[in-house]
C-alpha positions in Angstrom: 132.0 -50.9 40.8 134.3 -48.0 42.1 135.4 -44.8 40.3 139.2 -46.5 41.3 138.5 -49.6 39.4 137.3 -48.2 35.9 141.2 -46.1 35.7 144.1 -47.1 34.2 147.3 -47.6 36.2 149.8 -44.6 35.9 152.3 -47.2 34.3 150.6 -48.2 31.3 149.5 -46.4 28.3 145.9 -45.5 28.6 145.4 -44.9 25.1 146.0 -48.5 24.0 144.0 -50.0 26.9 141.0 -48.1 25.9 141.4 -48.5 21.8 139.6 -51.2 20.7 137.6 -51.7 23.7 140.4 -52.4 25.8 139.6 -50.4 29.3 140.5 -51.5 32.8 138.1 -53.3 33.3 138.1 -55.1 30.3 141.8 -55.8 30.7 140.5 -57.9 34.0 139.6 -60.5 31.7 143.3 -61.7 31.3 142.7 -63.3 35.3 139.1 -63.2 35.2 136.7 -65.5 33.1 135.0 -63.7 30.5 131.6 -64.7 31.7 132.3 -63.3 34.9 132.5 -59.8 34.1 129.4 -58.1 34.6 127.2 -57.1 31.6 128.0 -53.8 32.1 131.7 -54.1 31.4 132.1 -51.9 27.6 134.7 -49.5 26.8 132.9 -45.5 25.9 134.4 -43.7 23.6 137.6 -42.9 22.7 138.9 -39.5 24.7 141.7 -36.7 23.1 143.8 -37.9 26.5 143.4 -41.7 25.3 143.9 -40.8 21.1 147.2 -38.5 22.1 148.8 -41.0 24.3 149.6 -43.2 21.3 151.7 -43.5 18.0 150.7 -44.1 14.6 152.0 -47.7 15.1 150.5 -48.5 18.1 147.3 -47.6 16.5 147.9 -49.7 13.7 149.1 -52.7 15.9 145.6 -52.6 17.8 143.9 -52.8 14.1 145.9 -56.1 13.8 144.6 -57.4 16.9 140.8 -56.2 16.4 140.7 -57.7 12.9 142.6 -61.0 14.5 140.0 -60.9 17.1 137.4 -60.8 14.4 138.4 -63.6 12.3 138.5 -65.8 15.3 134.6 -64.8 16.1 136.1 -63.5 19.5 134.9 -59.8 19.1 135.4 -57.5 22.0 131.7 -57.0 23.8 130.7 -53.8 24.0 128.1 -51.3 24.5 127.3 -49.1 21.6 125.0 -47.2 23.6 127.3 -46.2 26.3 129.9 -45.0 23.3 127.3 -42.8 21.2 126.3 -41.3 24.7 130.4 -40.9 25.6 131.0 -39.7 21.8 128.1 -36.8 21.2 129.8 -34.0 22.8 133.1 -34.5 20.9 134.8 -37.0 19.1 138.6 -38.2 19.1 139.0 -40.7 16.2 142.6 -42.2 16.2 142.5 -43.0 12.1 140.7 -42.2 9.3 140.2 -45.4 6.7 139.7 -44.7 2.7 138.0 -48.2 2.0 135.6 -49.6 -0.4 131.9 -48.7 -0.6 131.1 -52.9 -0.5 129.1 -53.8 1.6 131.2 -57.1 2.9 134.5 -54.9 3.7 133.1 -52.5 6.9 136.5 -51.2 8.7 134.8 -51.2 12.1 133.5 -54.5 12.0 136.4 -56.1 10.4 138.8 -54.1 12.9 136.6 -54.7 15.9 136.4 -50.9 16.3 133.1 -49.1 18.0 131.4 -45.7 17.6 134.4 -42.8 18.0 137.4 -44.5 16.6 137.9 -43.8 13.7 137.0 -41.5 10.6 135.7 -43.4 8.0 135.7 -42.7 4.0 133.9 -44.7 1.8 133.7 -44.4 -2.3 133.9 -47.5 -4.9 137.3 -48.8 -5.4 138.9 -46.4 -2.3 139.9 -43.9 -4.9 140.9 -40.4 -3.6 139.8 -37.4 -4.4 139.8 -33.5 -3.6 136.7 -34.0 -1.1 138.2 -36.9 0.5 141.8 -35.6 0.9 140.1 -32.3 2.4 138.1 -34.8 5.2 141.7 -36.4 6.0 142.9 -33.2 6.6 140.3 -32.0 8.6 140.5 -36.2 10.0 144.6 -35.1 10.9 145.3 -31.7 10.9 142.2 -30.3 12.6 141.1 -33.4 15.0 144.0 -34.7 15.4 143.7 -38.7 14.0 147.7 -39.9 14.0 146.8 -42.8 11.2 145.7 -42.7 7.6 144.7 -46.2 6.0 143.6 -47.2 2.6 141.8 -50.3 2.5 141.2 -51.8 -0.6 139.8 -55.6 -1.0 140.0 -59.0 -2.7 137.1 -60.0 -5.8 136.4 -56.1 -5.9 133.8 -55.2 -8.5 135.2 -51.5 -9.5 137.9 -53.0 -10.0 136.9 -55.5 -12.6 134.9 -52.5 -14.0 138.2 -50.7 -14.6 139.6 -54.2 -16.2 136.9 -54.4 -18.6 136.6 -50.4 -19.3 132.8 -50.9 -18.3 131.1 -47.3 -19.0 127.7 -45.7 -16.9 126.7 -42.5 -16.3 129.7 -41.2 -13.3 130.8 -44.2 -13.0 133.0 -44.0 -15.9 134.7 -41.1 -14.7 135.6 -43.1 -11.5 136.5 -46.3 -13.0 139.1 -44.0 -15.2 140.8 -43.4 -11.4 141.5 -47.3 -11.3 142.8 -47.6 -14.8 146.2 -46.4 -14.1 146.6 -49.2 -11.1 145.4 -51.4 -14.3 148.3 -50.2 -16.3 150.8 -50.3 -13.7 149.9 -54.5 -12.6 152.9 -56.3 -13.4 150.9 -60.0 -14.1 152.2 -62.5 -16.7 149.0 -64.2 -16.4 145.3 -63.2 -18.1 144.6 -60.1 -17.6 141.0 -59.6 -17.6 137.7 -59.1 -15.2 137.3 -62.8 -14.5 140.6 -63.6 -13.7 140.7 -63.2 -9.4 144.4 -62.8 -9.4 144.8 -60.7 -11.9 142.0 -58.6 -10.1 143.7 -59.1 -6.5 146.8 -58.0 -7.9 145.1 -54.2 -9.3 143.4 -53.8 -6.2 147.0 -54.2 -4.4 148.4 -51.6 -7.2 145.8 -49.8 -6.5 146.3 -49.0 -2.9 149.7 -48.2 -3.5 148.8 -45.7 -6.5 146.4 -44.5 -4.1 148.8 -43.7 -1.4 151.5 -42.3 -3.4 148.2 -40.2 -4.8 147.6 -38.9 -1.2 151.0 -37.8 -0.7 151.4 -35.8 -4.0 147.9 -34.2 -3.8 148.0 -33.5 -0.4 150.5 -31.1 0.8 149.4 -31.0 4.6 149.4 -34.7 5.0 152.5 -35.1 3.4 154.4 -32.9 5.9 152.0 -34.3 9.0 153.7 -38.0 7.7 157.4 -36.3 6.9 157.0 -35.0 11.0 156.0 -38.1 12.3 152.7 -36.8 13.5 151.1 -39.5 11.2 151.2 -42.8 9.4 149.7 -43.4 5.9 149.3 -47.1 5.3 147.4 -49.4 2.9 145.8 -52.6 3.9 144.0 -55.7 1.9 140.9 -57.3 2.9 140.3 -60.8 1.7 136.6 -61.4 1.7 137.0 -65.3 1.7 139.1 -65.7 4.9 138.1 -62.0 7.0 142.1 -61.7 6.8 143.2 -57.9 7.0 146.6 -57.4 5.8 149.0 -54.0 6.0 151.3 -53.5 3.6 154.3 -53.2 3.9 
């Protein structure tokens, strides 16, 4: 294939055609039958070019579509080799995620992103803390990523640890960063561990506590959002449908 074919046209965003494993030749397959496009037809990694070219929302809107992608079993092909090869001399993430450390809530999979998109923070119950708000900075302020997610999730097990004031080792100490969220659940119902909406509902709080966290503790993400040079959302992954949802 020629050098010509693999770039974007001057009139559309190159950013958004490559993120997500949309490239120009990937965006052939809109005329051109999937199984017609060679094997050889994978996005490589993200570039600063690609990243700068687009705004915190159009970054989140491509999230949308990976993780509508993924529910439909329709992922994006691509070649993970050809992106660690792309990504090893530098790396242009467009987001950094604060999500769960359970092991059925993976951003990238669930978001249909590959190797160079996106920063990716992982601790039970997607608390923060002063080593994780120091990686979003470096994540924002040093690499340049435009988004900041927290993703928390549906039937989450720190989350009924915090409910039940379950107590091991340093785990205690983190389950004690949930409680407030706990506290703060508005829920006429039973409010206990075995309850799933009642649990939903904290892990919902939860992100928003977390978020409002992020903005107090952080001074230098707080003005990065205030200029417009990021977006801090929060996000909800049901584990029984593959649904991601962004809060509003």
């Amino acid at each position: 294939m020629c050098d010509k074919c693999e770039e974007p046209r001057q009139d559309e965003d190159p950013g958004r055609r490559r993120f997500l494993g949309l490239t120009g030749t990937l965006a052939l397959a809109s005329i051109v039958p999937a199984a017609l496009l060679p094997a050889t037809a994978h996005a490589d990694a993200l570039t600063k070019a690609q990243r700068d070219s687009m705004t915190p929302q159009q970054i989140i809107d491509d999230m949308k579509r990976g993780n509508a992608r993924f529910q439909k079993g329709e992922r994006k092909p691509r070649n993970y080799l050809r992106e660690q090869r792309a990504s090893a001399a530098g790396q242009y993430p467009a987001a950094v995620l604060l999500s769960c450390i359970d092991s059925r809530a993976p951003a990238e999979v669930i978001m249909d992103l590959g190797i160079g998109d996106i920063f990716n923070c992982r601790v039970a119950g997607n608390v923060e803390n002063n080593d994780i708000l120091g990686s979003m900075e470096f994540a924002c302020k040093l690499s340049g990523a435009k988004v900041v997610v927290v993703m928390g999730h549906t039937s989450c097990g720190a989350i009924k640890g915090a409910i039940a004031n379950a107590e091991l080792g340093n785990l205690t100490g983190l389950l004690d960063k949930i409680k407030p969220a706990v506290q703060a659940t508005d829920y006429s119902g039973e409010r206990t561990a075995t309850n799933y909406a009642f649990v939903n509902a904290v892990a919902r709080k939860n992100v928003e506590l977390t978020i409002a966290n992020i903005r107090r503790d952080s001074p230098v993400l707080a003005e990065l959002e205030k200029q417009g040079t990021i977006g801090i959302a929060g996000a909800m992954y049901d584990l029984n449908t593959g649904a991601l949802e962004f809060l509003g």
